[in-house]
C-alpha positions as CSV (number, residue, x, y, z in Angstrom):
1,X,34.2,70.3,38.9
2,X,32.3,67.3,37.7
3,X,34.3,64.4,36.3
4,X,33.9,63.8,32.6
5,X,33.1,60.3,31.5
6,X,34.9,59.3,28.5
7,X,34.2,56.5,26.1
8,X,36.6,53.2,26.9
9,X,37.5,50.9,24.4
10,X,38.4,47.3,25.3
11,X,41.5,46.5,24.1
12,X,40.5,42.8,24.3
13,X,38.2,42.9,21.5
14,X,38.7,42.2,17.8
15,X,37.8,45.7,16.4
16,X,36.0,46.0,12.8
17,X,38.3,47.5,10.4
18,X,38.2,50.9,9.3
19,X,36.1,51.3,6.3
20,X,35.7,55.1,6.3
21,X,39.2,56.6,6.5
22,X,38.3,59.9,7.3
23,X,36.2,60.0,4.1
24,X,32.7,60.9,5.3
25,X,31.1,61.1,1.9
26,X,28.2,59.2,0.6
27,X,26.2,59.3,-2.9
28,X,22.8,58.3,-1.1
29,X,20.9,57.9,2.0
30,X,21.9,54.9,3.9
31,X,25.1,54.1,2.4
32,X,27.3,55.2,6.0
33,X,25.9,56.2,9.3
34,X,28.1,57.5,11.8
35,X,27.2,57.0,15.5
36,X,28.8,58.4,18.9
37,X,27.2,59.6,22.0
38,X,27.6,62.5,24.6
39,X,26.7,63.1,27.8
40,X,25.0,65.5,29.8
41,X,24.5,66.6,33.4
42,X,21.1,66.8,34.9
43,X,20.4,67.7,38.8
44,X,19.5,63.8,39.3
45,X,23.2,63.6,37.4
46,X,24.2,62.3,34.1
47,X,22.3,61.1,30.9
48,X,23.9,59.5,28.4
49,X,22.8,60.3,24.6
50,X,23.7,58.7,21.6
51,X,23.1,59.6,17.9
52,X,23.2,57.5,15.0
53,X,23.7,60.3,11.4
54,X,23.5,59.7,8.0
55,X,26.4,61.0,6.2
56,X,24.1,62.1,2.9
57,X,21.5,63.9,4.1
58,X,22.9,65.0,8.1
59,X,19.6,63.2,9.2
60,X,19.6,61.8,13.1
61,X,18.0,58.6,12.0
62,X,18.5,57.2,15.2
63,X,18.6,58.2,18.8
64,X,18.6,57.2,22.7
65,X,19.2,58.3,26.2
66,X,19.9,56.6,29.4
67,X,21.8,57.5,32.7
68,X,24.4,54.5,31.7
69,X,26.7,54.1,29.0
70,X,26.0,50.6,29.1
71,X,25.6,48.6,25.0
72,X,21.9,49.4,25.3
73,X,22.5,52.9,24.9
74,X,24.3,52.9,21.9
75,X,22.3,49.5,20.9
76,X,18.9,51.1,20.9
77,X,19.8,54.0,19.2
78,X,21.0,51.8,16.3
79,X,17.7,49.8,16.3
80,X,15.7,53.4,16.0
81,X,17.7,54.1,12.9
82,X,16.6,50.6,11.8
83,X,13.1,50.7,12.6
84,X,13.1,54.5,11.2
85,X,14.3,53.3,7.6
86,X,12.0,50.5,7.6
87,X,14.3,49.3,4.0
88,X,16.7,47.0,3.3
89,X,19.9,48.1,4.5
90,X,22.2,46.1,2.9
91,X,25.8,47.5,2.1
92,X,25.2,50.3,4.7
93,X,28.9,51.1,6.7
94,X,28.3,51.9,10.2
95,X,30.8,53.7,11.4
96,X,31.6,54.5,14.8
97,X,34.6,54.7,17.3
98,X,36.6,52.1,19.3
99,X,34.4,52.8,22.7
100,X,33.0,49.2,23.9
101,X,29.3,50.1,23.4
102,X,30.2,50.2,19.7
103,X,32.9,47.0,19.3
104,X,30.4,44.8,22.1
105,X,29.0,41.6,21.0
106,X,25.3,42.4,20.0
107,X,26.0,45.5,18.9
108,X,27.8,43.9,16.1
109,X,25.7,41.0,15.9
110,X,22.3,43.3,14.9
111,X,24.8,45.1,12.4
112,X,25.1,41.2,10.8
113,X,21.8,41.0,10.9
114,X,20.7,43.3,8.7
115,X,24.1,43.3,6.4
116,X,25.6,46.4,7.6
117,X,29.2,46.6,7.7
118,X,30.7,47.9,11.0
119,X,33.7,50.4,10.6
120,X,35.7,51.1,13.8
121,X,37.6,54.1,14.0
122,X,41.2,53.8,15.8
123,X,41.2,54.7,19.4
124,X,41.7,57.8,21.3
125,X,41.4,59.5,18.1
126,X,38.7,62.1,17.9
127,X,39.7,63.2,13.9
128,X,38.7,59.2,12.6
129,X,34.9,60.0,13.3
130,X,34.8,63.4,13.6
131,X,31.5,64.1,11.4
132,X,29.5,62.3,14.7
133,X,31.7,64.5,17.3
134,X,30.5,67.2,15.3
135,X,26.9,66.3,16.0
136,X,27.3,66.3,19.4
137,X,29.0,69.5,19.5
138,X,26.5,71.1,17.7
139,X,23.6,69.4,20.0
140,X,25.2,70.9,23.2
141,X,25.6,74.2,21.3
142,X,22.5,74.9,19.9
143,X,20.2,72.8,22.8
144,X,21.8,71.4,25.8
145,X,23.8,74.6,26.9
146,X,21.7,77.3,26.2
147,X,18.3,76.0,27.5
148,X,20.3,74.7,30.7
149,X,20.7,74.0,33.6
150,X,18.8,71.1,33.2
151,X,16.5,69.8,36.3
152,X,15.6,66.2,35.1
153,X,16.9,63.5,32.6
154,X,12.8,63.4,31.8
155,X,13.3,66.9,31.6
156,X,16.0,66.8,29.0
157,X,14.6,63.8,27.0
158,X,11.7,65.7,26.1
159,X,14.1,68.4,24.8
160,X,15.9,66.4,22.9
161,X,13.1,64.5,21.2
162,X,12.1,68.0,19.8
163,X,15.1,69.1,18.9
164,X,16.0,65.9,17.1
165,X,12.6,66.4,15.3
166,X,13.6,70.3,14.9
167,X,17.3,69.0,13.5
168,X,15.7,67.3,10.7
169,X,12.8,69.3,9.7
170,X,13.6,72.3,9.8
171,X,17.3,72.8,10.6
172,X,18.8,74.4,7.3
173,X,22.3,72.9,6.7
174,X,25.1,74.7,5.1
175,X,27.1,71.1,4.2
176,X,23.9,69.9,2.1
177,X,22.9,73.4,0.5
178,X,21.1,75.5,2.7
179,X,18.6,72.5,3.0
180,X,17.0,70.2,5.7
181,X,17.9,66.5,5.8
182,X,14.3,65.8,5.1
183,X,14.4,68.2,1.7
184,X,17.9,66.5,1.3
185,X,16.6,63.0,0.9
186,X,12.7,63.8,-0.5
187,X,15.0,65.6,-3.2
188,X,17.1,62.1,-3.9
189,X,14.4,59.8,-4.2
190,X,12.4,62.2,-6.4
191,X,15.4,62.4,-8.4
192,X,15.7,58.4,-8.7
193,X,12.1,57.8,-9.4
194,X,12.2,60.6,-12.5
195,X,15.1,58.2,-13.5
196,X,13.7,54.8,-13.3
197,X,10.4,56.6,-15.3
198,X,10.1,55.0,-18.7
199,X,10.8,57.5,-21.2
200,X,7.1,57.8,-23.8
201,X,7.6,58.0,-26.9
């Protein structure tokens, strides 16, 4: 069989606290992401994919493949989710665990740029961010396994891109209400801006 790569935390680095706890709640969009990333196996060999999810709405707001689990996986998948918000993100927890990609240098450093908090999970621990394993789970259920084997990482990219797209459009949710992530969040900011209306008299 194939040898399965496994995230490997460096021991060596100061690690983020962890902010979440197990608690993967949040009252509004943006307030914690969770990231983690998988990996698949193609006929040219591995690709790599990592997923950064909101925790309010279940929305992939940021994604990225490559055939290395090097920081710029997990780093351009972050800046997606970034560019994808285009909002002040301010307060946000991102949460992830203790694999290098996540604790490395500029990985943290574009967090502090855009005054995110990062939240490291402890390691060897799958249950501390298990909302992002989950994800991944269900992306090799309902995608990567059934419309396998898989010839190309181009091949597979391509897949994933519509799936990601199909994931948040259309994808009903049981933890959100029977909803999309898309419905999810249209419905919070329509909710917020009837609020903020002034009341006529």
């Amino acid at each position: 069989g194939q040898k399965v790569r496994t995230t490997r935390a460096d021991l060596g680095d100061v690690r983020a606290p962890d902010l979440v706890k197990r608690d993967f709640t949040a009252t509004a969009p943006d307030q914690l992401w969770v990231a983690d990333f998988t990996y698949c196996s193609t006929w040219q060999g591995w690709l790599y994919v990592a997923f950064v999810l909101d925790v309010y709405s279940r929305r992939i707001v940021g994604w990225n493949s490559a055939s290395s689990m090097t920081t710029d996986l997990t780093l351009t998948a972050l800046n997606m989710a970034v560019w994808s918000r285009n909002r002040p993100l301010a307060g946000l927890r991102a949460h992830s665990d203790a694999g290098s990609q996540y604790t490395a240098l500029r990985y943290t450093e574009r967090l502090a740029d855009i005054a995110a908090a990062p939240s490291i999970g402890t390691v060897a621990d799958s249950y501390d961010n298990a909302m992002a394993e989950s994800l991944n789970g269900i992306f090799k259920t309902e995608m990567y396994k059934p419309m396998g084997p898989w010839k190309t990482r181009d091949q597979l990219e391509y897949a994933i891109y519509e799936y990601v797209d199909w994931y948040n459009m259309r994808r009903l949710h049981e933890q959100i209400g029977m909803i999309t992530p898309a419905e999810k969040e249209a419905n919070y900011y329509a909710s917020t801006r009837n609020q903020n209306q002034p009341v006529l008299a």
